[in-house]
C-alpha positions in Angstrom: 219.7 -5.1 181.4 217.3 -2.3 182.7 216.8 1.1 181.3 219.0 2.0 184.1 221.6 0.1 183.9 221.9 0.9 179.9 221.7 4.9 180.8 224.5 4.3 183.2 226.7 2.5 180.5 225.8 4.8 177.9 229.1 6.4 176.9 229.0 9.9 177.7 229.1 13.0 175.5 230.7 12.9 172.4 232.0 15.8 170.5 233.1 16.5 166.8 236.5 17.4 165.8 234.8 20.8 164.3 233.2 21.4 168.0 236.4 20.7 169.8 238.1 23.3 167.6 235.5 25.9 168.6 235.3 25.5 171.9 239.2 25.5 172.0 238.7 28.4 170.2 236.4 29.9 173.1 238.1 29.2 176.1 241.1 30.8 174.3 238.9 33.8 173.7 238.1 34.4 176.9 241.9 34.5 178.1 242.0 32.3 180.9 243.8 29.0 179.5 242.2 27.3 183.0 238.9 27.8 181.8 236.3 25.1 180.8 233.2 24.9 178.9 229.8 24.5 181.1 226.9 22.9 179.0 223.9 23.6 180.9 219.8 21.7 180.2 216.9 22.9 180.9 213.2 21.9 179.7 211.6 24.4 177.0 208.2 24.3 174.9 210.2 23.0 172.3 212.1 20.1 174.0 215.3 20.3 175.9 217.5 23.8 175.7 221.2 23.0 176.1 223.3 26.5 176.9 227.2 26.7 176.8 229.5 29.1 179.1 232.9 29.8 179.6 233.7 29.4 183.2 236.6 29.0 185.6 235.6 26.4 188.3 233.4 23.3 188.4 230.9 22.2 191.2 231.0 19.2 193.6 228.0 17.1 191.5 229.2 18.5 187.9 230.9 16.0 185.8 234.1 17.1 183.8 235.5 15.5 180.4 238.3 16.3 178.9 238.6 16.8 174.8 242.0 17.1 173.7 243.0 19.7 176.3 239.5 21.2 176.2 237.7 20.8 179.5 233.4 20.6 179.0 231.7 20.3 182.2 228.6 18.8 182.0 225.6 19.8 185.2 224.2 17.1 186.2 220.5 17.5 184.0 222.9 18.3 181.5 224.7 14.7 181.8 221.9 12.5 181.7 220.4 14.5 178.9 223.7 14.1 176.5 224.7 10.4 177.5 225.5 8.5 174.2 224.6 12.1 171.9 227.8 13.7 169.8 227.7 17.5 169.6 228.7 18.7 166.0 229.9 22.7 165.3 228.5 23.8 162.0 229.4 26.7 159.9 226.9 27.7 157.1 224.6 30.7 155.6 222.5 30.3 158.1 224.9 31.2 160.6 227.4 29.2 163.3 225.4 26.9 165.8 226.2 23.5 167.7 224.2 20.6 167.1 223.2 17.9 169.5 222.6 14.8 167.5 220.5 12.0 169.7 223.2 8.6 169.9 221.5 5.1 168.8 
């Protein structure tokens, strides 16, 4: 199997029960119940920045999963970057913060 081919395979994004729960809790802030969650990527100094908004339509090369009713739309950079990772929501002193943990 080639790089590649094990990319392509990779399962895609995974997400916590705690991160479902907040994005749920998102899109139902933002009172449009049609809204989804857009996870943008783009390179930094530091490594790869991922960036979450609240939006109501998808574009024609975004890629849409569905998490217990909870649309993410994933932009394309943003999709090849998160194949086989699991985003976690976390809650502690130092604040409230997603977490993208690299898969195996």
């Amino acid at each position: 199997m080639t790089h590649r081919d094990e990319a392509s395979t990779a399962p895609r994004l995974v997400l916590t029960p705690a991160a479902v729960e907040c994005l749920r809790e998102l899109v139902e802030q933002s009172g449009d119940a049609g809204s989804r969650v857009r996870v943008d990527a783009e390179d930094s100094d530091t490594g790869i920045t991922f960036s979450l908004r609240i939006e109501s339509e998808s574009g024609p090369q975004d890629v849409e999963l569905d998490f217990l009713d909870v649309t993410v739309v994933l932009a394309p950079y943003a999709d090849q970057q998160l194949r086989g990772c699991e985003m976690d929501f976390r809650s502690d002193p130092e604040g409230e913060y997603f977490v993208v943990r690299a898969g195996n």
